[in-house]
DSSP file (Angstrom, degrees, kcal/mol; ACC not computed):
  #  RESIDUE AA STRUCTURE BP1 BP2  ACC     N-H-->O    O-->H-N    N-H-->O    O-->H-N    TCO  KAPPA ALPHA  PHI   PSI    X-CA   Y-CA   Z-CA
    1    1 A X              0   0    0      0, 0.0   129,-2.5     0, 0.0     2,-0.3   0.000 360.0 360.0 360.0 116.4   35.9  -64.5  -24.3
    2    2 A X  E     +ab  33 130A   0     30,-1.6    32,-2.7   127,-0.2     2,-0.3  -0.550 360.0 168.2 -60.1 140.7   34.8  -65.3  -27.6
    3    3 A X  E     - b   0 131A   0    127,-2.2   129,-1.8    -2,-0.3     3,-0.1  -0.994  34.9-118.0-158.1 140.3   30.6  -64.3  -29.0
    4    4 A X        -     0   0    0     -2,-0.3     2,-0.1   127,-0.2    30,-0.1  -0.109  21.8-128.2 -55.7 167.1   28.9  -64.2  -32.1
    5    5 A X  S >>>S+     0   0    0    127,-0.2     3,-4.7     2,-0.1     2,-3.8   0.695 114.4  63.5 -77.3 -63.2   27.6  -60.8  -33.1
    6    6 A X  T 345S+     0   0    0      1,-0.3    -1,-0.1     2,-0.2    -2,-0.0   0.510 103.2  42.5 -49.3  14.8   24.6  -62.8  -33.4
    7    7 A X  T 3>5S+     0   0    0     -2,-3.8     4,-2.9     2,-0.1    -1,-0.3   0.512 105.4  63.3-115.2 -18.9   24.7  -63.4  -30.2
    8    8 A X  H <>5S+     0   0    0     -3,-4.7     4,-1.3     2,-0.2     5,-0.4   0.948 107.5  42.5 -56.3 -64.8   25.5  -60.1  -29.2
    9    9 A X  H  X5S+     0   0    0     -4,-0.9     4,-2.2     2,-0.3    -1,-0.2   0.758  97.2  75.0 -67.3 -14.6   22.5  -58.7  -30.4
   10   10 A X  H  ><S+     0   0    0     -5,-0.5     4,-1.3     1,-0.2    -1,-0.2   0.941 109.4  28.2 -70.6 -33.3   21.0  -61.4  -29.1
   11   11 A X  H  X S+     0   0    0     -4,-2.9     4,-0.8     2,-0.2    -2,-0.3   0.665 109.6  61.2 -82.0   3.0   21.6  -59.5  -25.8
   12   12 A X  H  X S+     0   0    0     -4,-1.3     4,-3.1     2,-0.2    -3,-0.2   0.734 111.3  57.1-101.6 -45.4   21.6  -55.9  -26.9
   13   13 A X  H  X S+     0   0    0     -4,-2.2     4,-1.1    -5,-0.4    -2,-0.2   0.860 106.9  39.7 -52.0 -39.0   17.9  -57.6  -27.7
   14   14 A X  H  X S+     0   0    0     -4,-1.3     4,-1.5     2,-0.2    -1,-0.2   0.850 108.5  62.1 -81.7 -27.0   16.9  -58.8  -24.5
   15   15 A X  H  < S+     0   0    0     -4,-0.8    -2,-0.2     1,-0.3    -1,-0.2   0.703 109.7  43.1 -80.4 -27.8   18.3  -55.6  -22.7
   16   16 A X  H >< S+     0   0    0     -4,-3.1     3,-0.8     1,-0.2    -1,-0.3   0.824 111.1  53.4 -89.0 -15.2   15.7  -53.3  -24.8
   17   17 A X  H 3< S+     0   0    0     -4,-1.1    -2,-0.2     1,-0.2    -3,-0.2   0.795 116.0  37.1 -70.1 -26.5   12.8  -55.6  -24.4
   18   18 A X  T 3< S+     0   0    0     -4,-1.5     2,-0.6     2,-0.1     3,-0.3   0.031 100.0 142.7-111.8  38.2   13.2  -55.7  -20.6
   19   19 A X    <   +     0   0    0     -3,-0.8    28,-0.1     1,-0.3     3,-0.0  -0.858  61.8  42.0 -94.5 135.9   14.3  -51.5  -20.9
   20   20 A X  S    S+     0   0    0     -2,-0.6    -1,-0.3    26,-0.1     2,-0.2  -0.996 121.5  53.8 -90.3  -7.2   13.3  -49.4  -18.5
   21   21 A X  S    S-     0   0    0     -3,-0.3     2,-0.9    -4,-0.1    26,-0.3  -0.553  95.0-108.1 -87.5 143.9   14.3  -52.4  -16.1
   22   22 A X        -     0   0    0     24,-3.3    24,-0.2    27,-0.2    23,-0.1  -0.490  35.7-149.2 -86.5 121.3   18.0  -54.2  -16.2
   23   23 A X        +     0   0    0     -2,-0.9    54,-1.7    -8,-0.2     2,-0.3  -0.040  19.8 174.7 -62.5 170.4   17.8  -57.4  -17.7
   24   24 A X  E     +EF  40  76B   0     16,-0.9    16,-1.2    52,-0.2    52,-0.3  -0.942  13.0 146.6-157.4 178.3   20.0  -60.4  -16.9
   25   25 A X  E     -EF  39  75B   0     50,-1.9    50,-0.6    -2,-0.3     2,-0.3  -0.978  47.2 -85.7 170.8-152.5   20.5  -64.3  -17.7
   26   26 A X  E     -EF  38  74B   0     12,-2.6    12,-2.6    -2,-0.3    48,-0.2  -0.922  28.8-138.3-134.1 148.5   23.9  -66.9  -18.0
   27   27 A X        -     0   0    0     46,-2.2    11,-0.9    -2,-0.3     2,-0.2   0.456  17.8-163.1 -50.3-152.3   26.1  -67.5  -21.1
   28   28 A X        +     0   0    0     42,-0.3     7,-3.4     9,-0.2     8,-2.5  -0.091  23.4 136.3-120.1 174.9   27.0  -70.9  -21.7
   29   29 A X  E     -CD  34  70A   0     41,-2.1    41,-1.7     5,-0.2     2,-0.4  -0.995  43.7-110.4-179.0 177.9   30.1  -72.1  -24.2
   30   30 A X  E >  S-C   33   0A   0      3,-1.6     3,-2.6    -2,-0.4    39,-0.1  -0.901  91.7  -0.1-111.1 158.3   32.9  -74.5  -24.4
   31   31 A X  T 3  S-     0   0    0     -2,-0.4    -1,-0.2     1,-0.3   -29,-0.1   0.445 130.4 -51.1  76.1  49.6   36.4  -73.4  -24.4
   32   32 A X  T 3  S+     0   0    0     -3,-0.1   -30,-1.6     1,-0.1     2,-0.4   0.493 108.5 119.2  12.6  43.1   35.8  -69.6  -24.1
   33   33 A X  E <   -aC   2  30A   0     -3,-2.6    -3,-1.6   -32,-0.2   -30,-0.3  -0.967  64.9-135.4-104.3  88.4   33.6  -69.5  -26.7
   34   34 A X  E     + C   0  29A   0    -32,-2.7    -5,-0.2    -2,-0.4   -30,-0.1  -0.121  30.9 168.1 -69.4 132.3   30.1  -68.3  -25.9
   35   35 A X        +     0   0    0     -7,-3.4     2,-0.4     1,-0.6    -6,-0.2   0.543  52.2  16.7-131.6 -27.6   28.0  -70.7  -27.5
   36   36 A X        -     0   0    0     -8,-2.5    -1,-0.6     2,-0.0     2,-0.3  -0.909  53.8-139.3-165.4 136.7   24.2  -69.9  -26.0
   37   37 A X        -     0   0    0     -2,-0.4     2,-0.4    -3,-0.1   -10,-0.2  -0.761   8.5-168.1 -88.8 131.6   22.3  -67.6  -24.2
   38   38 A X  E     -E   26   0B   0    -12,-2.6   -12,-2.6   -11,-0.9     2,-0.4  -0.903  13.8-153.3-106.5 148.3   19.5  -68.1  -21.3
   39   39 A X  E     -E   25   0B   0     -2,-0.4     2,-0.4   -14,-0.2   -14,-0.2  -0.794  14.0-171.0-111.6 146.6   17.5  -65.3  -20.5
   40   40 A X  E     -E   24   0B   0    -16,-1.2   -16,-0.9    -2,-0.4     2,-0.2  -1.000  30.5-100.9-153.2 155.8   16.3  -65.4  -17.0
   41   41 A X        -     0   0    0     -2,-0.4     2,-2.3     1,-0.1    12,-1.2  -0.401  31.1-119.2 -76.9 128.3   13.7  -63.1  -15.4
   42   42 A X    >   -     0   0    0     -2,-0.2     3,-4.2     1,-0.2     4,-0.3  -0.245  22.9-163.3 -66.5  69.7   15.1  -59.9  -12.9
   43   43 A X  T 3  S+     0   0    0     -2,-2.3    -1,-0.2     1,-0.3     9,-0.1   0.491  87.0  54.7  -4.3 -54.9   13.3  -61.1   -9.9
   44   44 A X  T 3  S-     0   0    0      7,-0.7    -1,-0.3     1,-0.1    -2,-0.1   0.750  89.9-153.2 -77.4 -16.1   14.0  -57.3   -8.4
   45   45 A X    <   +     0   0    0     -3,-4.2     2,-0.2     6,-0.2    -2,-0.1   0.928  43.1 141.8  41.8  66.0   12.3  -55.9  -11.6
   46   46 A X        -     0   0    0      3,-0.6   -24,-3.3    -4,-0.3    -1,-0.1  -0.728  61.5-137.8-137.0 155.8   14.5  -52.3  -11.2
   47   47 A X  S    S+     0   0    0    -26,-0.3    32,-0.6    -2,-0.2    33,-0.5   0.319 106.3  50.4-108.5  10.4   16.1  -50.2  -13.2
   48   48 A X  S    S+     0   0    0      1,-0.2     2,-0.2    30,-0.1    -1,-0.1   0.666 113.7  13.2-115.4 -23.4   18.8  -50.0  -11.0
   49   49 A X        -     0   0    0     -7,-0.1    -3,-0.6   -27,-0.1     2,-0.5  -0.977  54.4-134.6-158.9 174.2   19.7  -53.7  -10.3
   50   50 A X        -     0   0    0     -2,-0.2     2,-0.1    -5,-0.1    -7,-0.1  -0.738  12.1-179.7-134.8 167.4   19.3  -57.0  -11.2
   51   51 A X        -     0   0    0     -2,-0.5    -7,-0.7    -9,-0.0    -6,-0.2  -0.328  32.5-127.6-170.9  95.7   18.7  -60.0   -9.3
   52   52 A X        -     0   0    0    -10,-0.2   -10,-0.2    -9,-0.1   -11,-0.1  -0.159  30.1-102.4 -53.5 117.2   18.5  -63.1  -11.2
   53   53 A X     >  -     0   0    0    -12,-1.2     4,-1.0     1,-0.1    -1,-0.1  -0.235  23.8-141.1 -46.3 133.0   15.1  -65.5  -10.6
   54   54 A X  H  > S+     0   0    0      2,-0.2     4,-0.8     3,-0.1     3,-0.1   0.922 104.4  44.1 -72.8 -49.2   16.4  -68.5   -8.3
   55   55 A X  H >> S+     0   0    0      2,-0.2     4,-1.6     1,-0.2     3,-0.5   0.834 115.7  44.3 -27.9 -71.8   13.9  -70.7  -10.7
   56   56 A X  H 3> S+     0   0    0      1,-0.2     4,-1.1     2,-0.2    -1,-0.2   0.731 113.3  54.3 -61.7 -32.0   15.0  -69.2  -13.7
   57   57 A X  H 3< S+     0   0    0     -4,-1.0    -2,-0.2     2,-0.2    -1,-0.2   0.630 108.8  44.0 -54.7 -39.3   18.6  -69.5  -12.5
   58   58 A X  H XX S+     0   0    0     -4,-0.8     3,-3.2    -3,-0.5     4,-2.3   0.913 114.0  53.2 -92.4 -80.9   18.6  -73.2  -11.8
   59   59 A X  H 3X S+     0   0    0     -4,-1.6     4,-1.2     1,-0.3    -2,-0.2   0.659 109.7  44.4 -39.7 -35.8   16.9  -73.8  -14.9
   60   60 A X  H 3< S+     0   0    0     -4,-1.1    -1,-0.3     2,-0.2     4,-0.3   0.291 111.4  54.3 -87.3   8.6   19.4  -71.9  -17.0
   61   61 A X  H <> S+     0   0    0     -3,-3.2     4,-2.5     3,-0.1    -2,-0.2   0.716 111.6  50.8-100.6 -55.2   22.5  -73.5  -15.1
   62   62 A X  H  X S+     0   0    0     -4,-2.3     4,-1.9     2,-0.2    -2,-0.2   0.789 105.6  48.5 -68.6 -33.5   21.0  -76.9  -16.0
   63   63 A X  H  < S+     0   0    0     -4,-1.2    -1,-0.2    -5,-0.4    -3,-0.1   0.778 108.5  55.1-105.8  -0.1   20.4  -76.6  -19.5
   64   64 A X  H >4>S+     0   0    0     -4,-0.3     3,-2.4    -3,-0.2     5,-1.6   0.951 110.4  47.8 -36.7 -73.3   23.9  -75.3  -20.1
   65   65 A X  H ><5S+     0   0    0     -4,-2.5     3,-3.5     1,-0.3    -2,-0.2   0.884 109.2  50.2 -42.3 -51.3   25.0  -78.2  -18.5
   66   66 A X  T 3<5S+     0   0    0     -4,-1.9    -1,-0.3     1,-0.3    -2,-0.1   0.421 105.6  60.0 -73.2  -0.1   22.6  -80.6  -20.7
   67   67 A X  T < 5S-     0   0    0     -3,-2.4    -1,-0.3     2,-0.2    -2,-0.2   0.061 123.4-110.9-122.0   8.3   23.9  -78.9  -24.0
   68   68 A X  T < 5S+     0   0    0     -3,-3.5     2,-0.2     1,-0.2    -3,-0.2   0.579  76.0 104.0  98.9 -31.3   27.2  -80.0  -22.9
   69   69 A X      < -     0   0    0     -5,-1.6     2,-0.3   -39,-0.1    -2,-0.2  -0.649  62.4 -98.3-128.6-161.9   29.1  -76.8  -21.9
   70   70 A X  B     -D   29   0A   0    -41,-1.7   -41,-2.1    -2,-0.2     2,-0.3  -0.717  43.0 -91.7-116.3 133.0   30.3  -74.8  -19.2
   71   71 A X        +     0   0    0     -2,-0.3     3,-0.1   -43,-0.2    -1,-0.1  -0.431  46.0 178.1 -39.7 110.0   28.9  -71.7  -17.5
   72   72 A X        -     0   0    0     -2,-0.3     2,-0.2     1,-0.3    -1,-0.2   0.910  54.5 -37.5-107.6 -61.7   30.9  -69.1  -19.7
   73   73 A X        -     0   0    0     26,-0.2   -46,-2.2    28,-0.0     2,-0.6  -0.929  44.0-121.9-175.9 147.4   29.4  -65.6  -18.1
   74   74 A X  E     -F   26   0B   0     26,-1.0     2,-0.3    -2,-0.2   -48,-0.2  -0.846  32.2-168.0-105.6 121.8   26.1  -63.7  -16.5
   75   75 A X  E     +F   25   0B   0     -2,-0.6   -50,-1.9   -50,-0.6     2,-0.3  -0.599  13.1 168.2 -96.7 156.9   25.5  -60.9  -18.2
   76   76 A X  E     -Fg  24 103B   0     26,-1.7    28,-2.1    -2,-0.3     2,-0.7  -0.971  26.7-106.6-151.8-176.1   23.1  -58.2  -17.1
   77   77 A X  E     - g   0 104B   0    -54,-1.7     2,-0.4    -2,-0.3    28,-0.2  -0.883   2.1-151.2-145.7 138.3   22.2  -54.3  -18.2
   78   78 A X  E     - g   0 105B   0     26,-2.7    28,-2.0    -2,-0.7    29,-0.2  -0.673  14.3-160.3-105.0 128.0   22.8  -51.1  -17.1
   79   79 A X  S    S+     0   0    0    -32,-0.6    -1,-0.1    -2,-0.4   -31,-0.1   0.977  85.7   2.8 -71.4 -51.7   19.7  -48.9  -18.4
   80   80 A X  S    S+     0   0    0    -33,-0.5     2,-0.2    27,-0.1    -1,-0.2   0.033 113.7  85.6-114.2  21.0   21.3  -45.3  -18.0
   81   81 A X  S    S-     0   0    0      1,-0.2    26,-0.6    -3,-0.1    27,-0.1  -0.744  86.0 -95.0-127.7 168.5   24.9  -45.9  -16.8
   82   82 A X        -     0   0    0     -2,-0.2     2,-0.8     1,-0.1    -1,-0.2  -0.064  53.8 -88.7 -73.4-158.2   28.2  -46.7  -18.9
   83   83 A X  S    S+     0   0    0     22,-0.2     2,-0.4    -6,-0.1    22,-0.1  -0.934  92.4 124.6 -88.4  93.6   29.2  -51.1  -19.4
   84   84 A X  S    S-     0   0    0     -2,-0.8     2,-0.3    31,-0.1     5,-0.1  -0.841  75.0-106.1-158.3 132.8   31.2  -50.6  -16.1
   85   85 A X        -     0   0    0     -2,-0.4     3,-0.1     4,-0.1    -2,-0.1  -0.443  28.8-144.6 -48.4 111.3   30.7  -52.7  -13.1
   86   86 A X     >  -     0   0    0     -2,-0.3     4,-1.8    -5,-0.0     3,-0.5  -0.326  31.9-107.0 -77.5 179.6   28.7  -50.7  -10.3
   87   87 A X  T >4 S+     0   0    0      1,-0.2     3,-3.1     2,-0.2     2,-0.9   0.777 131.5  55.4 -70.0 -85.4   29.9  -51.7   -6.2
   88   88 A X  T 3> S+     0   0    0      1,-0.3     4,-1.8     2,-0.2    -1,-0.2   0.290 110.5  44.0 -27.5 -35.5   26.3  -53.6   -6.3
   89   89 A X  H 3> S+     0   0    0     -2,-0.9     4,-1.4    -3,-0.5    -1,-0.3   0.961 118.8  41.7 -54.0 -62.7   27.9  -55.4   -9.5
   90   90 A X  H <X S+     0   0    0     -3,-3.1     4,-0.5    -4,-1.8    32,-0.4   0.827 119.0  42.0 -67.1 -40.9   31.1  -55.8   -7.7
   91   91 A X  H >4 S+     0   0    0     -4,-0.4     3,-1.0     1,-0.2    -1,-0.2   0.942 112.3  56.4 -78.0 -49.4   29.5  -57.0   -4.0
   92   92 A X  H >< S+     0   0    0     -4,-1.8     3,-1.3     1,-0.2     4,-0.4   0.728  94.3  73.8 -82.1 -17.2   26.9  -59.2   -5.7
   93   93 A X  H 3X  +     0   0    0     -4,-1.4     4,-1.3     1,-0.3    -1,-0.2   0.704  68.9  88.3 -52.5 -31.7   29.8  -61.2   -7.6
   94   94 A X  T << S+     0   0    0     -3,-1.0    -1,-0.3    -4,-0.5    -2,-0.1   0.729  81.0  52.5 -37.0 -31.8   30.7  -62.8   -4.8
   95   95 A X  T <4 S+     0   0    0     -3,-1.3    -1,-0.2     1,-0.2    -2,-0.2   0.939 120.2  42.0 -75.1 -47.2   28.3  -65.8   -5.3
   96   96 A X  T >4  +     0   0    0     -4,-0.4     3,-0.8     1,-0.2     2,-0.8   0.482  68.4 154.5 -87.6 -22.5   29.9  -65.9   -8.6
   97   97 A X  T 3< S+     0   0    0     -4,-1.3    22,-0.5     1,-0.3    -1,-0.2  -0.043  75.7  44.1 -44.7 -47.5   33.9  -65.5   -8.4
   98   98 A X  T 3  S+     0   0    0     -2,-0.8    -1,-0.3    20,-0.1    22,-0.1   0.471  92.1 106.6 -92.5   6.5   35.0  -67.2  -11.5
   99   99 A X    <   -     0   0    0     -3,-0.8     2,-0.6    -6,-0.2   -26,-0.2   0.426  67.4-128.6 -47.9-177.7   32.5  -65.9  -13.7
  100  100 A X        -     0   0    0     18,-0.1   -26,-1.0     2,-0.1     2,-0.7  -0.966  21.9-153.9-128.7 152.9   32.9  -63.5  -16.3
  101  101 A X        -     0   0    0     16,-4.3     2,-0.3    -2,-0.6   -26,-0.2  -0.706   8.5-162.5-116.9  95.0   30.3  -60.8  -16.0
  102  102 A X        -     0   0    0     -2,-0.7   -26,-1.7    14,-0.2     2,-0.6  -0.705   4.1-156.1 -98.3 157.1   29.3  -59.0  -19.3
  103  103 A X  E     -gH  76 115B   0     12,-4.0    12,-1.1    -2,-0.3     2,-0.4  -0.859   8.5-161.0-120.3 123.8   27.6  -55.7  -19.3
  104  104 A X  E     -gH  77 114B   0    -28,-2.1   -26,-2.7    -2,-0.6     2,-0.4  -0.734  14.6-153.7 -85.1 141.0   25.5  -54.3  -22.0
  105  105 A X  E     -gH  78 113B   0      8,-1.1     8,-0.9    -2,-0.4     3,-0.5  -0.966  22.0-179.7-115.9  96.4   25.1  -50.4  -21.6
  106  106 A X    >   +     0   0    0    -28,-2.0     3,-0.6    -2,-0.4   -27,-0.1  -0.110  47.6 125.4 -96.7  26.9   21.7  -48.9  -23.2
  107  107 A X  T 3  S+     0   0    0    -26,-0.6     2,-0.6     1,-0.3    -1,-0.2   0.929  91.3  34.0 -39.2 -49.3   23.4  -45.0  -21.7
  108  108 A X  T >  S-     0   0    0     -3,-0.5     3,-0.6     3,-0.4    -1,-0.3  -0.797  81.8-165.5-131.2 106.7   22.8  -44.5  -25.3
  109  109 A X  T <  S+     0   0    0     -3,-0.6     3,-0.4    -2,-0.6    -1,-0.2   0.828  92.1  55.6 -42.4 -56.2   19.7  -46.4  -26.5
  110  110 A X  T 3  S+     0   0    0      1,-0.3     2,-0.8    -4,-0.1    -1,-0.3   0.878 124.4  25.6 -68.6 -36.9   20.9  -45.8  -30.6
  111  111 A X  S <  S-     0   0    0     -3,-0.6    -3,-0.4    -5,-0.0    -1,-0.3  -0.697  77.1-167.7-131.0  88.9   24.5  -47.6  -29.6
  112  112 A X        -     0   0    0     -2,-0.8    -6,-0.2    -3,-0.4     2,-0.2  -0.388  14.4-145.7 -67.9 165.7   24.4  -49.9  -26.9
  113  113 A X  E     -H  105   0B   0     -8,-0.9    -8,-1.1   -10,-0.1     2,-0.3  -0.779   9.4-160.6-122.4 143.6   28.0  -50.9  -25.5
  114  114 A X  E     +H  104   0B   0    -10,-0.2     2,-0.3    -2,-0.2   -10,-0.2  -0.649   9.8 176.3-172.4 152.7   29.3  -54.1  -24.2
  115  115 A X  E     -H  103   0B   0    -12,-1.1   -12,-4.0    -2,-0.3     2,-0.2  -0.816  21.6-126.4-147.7 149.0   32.2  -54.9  -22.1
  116  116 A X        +     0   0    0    -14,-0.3    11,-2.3    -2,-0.3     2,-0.2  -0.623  30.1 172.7 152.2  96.6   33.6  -57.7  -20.5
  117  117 A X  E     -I  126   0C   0      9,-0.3   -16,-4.3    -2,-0.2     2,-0.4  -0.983  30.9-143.7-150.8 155.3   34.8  -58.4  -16.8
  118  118 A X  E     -I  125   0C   0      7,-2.9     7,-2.2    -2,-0.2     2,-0.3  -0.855  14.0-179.7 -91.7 163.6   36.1  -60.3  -13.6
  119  119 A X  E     +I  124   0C   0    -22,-0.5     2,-0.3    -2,-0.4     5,-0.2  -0.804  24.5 142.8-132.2 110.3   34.9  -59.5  -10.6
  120  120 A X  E >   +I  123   0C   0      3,-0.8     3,-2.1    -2,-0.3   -26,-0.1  -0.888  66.4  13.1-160.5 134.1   36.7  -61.8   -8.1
  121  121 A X  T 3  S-     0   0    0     -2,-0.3    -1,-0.1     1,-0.3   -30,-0.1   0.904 129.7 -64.2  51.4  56.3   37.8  -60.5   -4.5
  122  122 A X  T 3  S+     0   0    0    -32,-0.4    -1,-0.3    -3,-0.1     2,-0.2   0.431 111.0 124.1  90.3   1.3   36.0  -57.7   -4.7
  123  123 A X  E <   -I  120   0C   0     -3,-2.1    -3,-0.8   -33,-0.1     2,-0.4  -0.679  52.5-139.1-103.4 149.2   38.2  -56.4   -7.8
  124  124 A X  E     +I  119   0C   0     -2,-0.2     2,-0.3    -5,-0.2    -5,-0.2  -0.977  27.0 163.4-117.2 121.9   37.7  -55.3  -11.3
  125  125 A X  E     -I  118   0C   0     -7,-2.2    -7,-2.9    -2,-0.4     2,-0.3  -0.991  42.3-117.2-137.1 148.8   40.2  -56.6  -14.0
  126  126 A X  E     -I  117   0C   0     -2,-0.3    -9,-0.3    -9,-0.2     2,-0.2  -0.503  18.9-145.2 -86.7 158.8   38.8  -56.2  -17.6
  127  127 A X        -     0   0    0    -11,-2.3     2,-0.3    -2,-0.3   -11,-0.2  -0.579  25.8-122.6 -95.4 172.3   38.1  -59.5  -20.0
  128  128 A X        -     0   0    0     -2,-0.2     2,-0.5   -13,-0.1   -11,-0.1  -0.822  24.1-145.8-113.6 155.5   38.8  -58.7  -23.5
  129  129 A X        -     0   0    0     -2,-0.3     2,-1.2   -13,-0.1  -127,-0.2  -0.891  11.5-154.5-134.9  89.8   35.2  -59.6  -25.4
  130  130 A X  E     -b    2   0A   0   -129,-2.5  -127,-2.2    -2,-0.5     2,-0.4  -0.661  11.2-165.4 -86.0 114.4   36.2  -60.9  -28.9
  131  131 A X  E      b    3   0A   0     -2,-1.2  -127,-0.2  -129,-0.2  -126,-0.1  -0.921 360.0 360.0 -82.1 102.9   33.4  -60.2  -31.2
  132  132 A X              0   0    0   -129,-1.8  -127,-0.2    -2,-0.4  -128,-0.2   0.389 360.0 360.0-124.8 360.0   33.2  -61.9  -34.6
């Protein structure tokens, strides 16, 4: 998957504004090119999981779609933990299968991480996350 940095930070941004709780939202992009982010609110409001607003969800599905591109990946952020899929990660993917799921990692506030995944069947295989 190709991303801007500036779009990178644009999540590294949302993931400290919403810090101590893990934030979440959808990608969207054309050809595996990440082209815009929607930010949608973590219903569960946790610092431990995330659970994406059904409202906020539908609305950020749709206006991917109206800009024209394709649901690229749902990112979320793990407050204290590395960019690694937890089982909650891995079990809640199910809705999603073809997704790509990135995780920003605030483990270390001064250098967030983020990495790149499928989650399909219950499996973890890594994306590579081309940054430019």
């Amino acid at each position: 998957m190709r991303i801007s940095q500036e779009l990178v930070d644009e999540l590294i941004a949302h993931s400290r504004e919403d810090f101590p709780n893990e934030c979440c939202g959808m990608i969207g992009g054309i050809d595996g090119e990440a082209k815009t982010v929607h930010r949608v609110v973590n219903a569960a409001a946790s610092p431990l999981r995330y659970e994406m607003d059904s409202q906020g969800q539908i609305a950020a599905y749709n206006a991917i779609a109206n800009n024209g591109q394709e649901l690229l990946a749902i990112y979320h952020s793990h407050t204290k933990s590395a960019a690694y899929p937890s089982q909650t990660d891995v079990n809640q993917a199910v809705a999603w299968p073809d997704q790509v799921y990135v995780i920003l990692s605030l483990a270390d506030h001064d250098a967030p991480d983020a990495k790149a995944y499928l989650l399909k069947d219950l499996r973890i295989a890594d994306v590579a996350l081309d940054v430019s």
